[in-house]
C-alpha positions as CSV (number, residue, x, y, z in Angstrom):
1,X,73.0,-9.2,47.9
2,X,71.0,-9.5,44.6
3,X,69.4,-13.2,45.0
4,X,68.4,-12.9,41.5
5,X,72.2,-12.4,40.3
6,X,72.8,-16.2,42.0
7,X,70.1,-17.4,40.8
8,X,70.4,-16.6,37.7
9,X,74.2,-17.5,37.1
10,X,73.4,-20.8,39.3
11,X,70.4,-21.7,36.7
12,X,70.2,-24.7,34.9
13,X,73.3,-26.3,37.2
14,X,73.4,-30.3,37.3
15,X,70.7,-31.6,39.3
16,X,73.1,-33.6,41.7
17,X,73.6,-30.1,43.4
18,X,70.0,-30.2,45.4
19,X,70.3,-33.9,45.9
20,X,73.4,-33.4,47.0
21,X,73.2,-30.5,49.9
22,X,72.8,-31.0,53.1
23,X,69.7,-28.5,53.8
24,X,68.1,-30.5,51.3
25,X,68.3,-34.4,53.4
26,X,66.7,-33.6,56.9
27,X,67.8,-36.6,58.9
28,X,70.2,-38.3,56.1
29,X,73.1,-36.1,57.0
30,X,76.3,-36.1,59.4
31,X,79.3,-33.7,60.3
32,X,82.8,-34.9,60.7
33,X,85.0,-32.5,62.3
34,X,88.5,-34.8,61.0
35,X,91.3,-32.6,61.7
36,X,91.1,-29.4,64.3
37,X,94.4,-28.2,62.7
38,X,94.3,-24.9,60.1
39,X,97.3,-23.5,58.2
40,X,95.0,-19.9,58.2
41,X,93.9,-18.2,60.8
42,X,90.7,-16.1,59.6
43,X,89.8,-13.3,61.9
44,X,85.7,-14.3,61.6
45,X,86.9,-17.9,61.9
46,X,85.4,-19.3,65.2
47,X,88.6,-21.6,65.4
48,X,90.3,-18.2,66.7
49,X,89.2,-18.6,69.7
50,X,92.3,-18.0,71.9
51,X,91.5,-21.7,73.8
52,X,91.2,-23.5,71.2
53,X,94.0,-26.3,72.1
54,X,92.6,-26.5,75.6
55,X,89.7,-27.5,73.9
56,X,90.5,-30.9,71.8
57,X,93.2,-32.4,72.7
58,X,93.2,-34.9,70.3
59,X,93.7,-32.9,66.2
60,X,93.3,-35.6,63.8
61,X,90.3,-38.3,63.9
62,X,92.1,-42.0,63.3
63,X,91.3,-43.7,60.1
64,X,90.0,-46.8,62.2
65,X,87.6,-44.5,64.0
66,X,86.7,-42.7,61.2
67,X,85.7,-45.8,59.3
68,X,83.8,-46.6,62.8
69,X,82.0,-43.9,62.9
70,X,81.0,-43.9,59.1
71,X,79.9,-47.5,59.5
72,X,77.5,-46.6,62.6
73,X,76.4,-43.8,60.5
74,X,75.3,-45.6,57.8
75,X,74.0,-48.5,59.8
76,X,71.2,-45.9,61.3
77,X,70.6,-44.7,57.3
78,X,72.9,-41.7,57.0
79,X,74.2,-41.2,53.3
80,X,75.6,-37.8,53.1
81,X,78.6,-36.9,54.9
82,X,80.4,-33.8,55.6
83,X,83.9,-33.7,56.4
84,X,85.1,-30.3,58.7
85,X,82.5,-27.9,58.3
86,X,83.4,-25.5,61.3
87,X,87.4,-25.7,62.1
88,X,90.3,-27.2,60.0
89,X,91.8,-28.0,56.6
90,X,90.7,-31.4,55.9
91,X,93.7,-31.9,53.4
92,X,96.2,-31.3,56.8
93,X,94.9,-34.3,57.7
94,X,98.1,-36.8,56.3
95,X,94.9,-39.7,56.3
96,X,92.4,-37.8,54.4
97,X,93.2,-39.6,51.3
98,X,92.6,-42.9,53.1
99,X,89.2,-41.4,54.5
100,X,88.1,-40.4,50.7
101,X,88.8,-43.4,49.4
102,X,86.6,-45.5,52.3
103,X,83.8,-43.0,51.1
104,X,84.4,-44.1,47.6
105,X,84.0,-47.4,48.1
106,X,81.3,-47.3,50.9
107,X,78.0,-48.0,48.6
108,X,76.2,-46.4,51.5
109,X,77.5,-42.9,50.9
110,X,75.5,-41.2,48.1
111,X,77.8,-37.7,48.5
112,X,80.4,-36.4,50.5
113,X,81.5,-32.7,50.9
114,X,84.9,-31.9,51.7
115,X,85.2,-27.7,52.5
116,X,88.6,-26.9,52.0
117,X,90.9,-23.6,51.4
118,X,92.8,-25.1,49.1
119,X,96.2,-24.2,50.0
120,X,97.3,-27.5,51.3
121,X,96.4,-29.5,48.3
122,X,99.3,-31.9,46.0
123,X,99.3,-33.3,42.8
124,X,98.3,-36.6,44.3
125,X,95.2,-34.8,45.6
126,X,94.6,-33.5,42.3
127,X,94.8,-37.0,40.9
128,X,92.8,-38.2,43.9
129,X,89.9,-36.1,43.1
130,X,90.0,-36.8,39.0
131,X,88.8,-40.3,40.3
132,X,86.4,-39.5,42.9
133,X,82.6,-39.2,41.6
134,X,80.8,-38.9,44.6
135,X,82.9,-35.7,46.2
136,X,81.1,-32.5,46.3
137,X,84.3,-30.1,46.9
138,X,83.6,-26.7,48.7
139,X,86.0,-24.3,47.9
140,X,86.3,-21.1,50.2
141,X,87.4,-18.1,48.7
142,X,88.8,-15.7,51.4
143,X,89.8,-12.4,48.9
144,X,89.2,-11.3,45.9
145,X,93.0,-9.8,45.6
146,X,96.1,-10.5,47.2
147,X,95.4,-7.8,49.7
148,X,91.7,-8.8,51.2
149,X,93.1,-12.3,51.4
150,X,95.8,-11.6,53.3
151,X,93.7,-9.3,55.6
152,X,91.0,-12.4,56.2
153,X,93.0,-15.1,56.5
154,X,96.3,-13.3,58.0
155,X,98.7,-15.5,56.4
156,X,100.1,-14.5,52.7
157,X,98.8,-18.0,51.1
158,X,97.2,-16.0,48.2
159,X,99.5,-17.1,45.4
160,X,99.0,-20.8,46.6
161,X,95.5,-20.4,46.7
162,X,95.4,-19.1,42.8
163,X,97.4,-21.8,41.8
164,X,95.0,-24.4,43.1
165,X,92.3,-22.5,42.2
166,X,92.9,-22.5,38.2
167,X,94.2,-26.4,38.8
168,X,91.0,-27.4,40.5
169,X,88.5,-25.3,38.2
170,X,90.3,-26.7,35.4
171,X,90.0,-30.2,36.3
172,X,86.0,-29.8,37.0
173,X,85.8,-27.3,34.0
174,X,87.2,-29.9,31.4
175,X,85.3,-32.5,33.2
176,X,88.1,-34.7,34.3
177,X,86.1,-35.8,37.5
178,X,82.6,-36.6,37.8
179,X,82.3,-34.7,40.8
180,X,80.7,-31.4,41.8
181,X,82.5,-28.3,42.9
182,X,81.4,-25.4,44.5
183,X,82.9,-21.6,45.1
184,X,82.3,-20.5,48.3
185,X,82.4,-16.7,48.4
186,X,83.8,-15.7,52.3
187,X,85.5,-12.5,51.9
188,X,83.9,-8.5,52.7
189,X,81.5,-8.7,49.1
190,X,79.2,-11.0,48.7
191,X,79.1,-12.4,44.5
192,X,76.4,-9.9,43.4
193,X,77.0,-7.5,40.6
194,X,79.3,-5.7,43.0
195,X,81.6,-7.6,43.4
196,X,84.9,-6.8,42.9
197,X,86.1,-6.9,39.7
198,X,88.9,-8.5,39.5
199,X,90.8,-11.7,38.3
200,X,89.3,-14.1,40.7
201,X,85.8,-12.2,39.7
202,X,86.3,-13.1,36.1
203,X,87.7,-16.5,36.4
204,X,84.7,-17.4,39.0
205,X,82.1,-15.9,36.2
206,X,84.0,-18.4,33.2
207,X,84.2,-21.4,35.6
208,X,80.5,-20.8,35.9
209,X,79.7,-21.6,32.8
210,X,80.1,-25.2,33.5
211,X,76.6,-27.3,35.1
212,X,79.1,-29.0,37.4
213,X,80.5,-26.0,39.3
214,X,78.3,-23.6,41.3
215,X,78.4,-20.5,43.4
216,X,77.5,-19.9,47.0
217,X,78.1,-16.3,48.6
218,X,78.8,-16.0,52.6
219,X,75.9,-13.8,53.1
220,X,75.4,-14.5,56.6
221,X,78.5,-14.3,58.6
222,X,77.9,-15.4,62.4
223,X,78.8,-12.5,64.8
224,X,79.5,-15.9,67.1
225,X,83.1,-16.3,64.8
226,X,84.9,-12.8,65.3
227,X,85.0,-9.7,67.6
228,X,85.0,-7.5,64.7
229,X,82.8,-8.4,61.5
230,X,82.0,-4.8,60.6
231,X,83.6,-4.4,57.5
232,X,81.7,-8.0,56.5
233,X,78.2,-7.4,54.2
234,X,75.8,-10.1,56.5
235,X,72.2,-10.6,57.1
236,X,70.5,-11.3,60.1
237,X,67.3,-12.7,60.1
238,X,64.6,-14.5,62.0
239,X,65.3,-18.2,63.3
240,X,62.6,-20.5,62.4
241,X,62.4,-24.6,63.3
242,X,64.8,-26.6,63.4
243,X,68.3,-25.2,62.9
244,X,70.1,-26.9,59.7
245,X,73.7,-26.4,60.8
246,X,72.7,-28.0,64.1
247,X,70.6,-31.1,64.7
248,X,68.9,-30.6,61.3
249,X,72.1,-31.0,59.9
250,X,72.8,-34.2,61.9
251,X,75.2,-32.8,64.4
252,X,78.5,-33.2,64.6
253,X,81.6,-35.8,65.8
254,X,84.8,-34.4,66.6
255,X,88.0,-36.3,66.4
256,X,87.7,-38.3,69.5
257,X,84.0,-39.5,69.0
258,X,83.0,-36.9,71.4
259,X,79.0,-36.2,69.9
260,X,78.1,-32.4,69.7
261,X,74.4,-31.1,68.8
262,X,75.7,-28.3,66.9
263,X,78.6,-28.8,64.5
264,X,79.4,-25.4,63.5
265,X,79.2,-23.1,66.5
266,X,79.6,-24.7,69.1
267,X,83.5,-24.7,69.8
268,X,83.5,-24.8,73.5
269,X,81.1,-28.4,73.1
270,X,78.7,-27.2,75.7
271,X,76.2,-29.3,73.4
272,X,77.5,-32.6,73.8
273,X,75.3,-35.2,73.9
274,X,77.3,-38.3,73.7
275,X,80.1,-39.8,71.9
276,X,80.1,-42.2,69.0
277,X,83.3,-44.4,70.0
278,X,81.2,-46.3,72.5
279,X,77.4,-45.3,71.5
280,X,75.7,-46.1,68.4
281,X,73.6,-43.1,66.3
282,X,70.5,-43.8,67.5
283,X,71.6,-44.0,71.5
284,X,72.7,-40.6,70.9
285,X,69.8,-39.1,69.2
286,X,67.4,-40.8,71.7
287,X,69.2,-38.9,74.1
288,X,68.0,-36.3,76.7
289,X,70.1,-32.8,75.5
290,X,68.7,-34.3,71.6
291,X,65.5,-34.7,72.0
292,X,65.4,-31.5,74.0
293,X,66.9,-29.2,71.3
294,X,65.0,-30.7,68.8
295,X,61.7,-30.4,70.5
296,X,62.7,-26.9,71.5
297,X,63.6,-25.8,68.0
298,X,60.5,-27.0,66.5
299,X,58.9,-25.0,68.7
300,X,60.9,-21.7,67.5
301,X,62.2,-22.1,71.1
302,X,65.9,-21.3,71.2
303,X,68.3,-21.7,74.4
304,X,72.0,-21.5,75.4
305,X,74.0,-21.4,73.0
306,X,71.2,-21.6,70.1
307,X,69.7,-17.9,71.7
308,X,73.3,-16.4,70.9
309,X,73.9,-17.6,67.5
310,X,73.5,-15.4,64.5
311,X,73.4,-18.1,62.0
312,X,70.2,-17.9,60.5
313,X,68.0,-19.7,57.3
């Protein structure tokens, strides 16, 4: 991938981007995993785990527990929230627009990023998100034609998916919301001057244009997600400190409180290290497996399921 081709289409972007991103607020950062339900079914996914049901038995985090665990979360000095990084469309969820709206009004949340495929959003979400200013929406694009889309995701959602796509990038494009969006590139090519050039190329390059929206590309796909990611550009590279999609990204609540270390990778929730229904933040990061991994991965030292993961920074 050609760092300088991001770089320089990503240039001069609205500076609420950096503030905004996780990697960016060690320590000021927490993952809600809200819904364990997806209408896709991505084959690099590492929701397609074939147990995956055995594994949470409760799909969709409460609104009182959500607001719960927000408030906890804020009372230890978290400000950035991330709602279902690693399995799920958030906009399944029939609460989520109950959950935005408590962000909204929470004067403790700074931003909140919402990473979504787009296919199960209304017109009342549209509306929704015309109001929201504190949202930074992650889009994830899956194929850059009908045909890769439809071989990542295995459902033929593609025409849905445009459809939202134009709606949503003209909504931040016209600056109808006072948000920030951003295209997340997850299909075989990463966005470099190879891309594919299609229709999703071109309308991705004149979205661009706008300070509001920005561009990531899934250059680092986790071998952890998929049997099979040959066909999938990736770079591996060296781990170093602490891991920001695990405890440097504040780890991770599922829907039933249920605390894991690493929000992204670890499906099977061998990291647990507490649960935030009937702990508070700071019990759980004062806890043994926490401190542990921390001190570990300050130390370059990686174990159990860290030693396995690809995911790399």
């Amino acid at each position: 991938m050609s760092s300088a081709f991001l770089e320089k289409i990503n240039n001069n972007k609205d500076p609420r981007f950096k503030e905004a991103l996780h990697l960016e607020n060690f320590g000021t950062t927490i993952n809600f995993q809200t819904i364990f339900i997806c209408n896709l079914n991505c084959y690099f996914c590492r929701g397609s785990i074939k147990n995956i049901d055995e594994l949470s038995k409760t799909k969709t985090m409460s609104q009182n527990n959500f607001e719960l665990f927000i408030n906890k979360a804020t009372d230890y000095g978290i400000n950035h929230i991330q709602i279902t990084p690693a399995v799920g469309e958030p906009f399944l969820d029939k609460g989520i627009e109950d959950k935005i709206l408590f962000l909204e009004n929470n004067d403790k949340i700074k931003y909140y990023m919402i990473t979504t495929n787009l296919t199960q959003l209304k017109e009342k979400h549209l509306e929704l998100i015309k109001k929201c200013k504190k949202l930074y929406l992650t889009v994830s694009i899956y194929g850059y034609d009908k045909e890769s889309y439809i071989k990542n995701t295995n459902r033929d959602r593609y025409e849905k998916f445009v459809d939202m796509f134009n709606k949503i990038g003209n909504i931040f494009a016209k600056n109808k919301t006072k948000s920030l969006l951003e295209l997340n590139i997850r299909c075989e090519k990463n966005f470099d001057e190879n891309f594919p050039k299609t229709k999703i190329y071109y309308k991705i390059l004149s979205l661009l244009k706008n300070k509001n929206i920005s561009v990531n590309t899934g250059e680092v796909y986790n071998t952890n997600r998929a049997d099979n990611l040959k066909d999938f550009e990736y770079v591996e590279r060296k781990k170093s400190g602490i891991c920001p999609f695990g405890p440097g990204d504040g780890g991770g609540v599922l829907p039933n409180g249920d605390f894991l270390f690493c929000a992204f990778n670890d499906l099977e929730q061998k990291g647990k290290v507490g649960n935030l229904l009937t702990q508070t933040l700071e019990e759980i990061y004062n806890s043994p497996l926490w401190l542990e991994v921390v001190n570990n991965q300050k130390n370059n030292i990686y174990k159990g399921i860290c030693e396995k993961c690809s995911e790399t920074w």
